[in-house]
C-alpha positions in Angstrom: -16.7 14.7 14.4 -16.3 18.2 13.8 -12.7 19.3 13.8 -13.5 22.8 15.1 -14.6 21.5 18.2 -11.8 18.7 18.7 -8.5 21.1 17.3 -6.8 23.4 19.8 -7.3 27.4 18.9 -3.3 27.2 19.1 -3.9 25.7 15.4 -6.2 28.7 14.1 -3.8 30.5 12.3 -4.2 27.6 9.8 -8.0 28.3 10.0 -8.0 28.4 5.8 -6.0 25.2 5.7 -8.6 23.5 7.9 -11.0 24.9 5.8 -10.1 23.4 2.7 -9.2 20.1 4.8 -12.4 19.7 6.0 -14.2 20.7 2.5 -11.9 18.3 0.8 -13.3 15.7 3.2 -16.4 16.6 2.5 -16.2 16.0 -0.9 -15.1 12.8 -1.1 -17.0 11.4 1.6 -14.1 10.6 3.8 -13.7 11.0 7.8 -9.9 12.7 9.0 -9.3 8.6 10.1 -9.7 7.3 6.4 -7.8 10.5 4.6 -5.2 10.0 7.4 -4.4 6.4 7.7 -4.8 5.7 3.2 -2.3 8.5 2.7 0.5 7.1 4.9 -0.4 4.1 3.5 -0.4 5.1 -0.3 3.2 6.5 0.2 5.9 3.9 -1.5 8.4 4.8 1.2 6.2 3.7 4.0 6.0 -0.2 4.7 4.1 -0.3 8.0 2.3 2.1 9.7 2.5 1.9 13.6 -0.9 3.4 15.7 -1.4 3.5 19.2 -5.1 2.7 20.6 -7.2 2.4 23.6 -9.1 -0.2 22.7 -10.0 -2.9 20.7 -12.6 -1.0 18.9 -10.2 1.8 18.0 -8.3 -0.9 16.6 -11.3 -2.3 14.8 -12.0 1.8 13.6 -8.3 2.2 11.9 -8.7 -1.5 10.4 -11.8 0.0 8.4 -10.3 3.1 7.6 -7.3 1.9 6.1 -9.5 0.3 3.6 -9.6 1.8 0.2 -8.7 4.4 -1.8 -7.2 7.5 -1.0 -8.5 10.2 -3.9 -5.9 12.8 -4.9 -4.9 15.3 -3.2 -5.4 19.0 -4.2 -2.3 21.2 -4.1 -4.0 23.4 -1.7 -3.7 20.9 1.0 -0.1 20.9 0.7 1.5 23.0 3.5 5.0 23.4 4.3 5.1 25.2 7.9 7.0 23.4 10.0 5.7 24.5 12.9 2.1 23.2 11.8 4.1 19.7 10.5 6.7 19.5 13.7 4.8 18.4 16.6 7.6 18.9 18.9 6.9 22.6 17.8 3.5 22.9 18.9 3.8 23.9 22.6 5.6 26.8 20.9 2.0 28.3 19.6 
């Protein structure tokens, strides 16, 4: 999947972010499913995760995913914006 493709142009002013993001996942051999689903996961303060799906092999794709480990984080992936973190902010862009 290339996330160029799939993410709105209402997100490029993040284009550096995405940058890093996808280089990151590069790195460590991850897909955005894996990086996404392990770091809810590897937060204490989260018990369950709830996802929605369209089909059993969707299911069957976030079931993988969530399996194994989540390599740290670099700082620069840490962003603060809320109106890239809000989604009820994003049909503001």
């Amino acid at each position: 999947m290339d996330g160029k493709k799939e993410r709105s142009s209402k997100f490029n002013q993040w284009s550096r972010l995405w940058t890093k993001w996808e280089e990151w996942l590069k790195e460590n051999n991850l897909t955005p499913l894996e990086a996404c689903i392990r770091h809810a996961l590897s937060m204490p303060q989260i018990e369950k995760v709830v996802v929605g799906v369209d089909s059993a092999n969707q299911l069957q794709e976030i079931i993988t995913a969530a399996e194994g480990n989540l390599p740290m984080l670099p700082s620069s992936l840490f962003c603060h914006d809320e109106k890239l973190l809000s989604p009820h902010l994003w049909s503001q862009l």
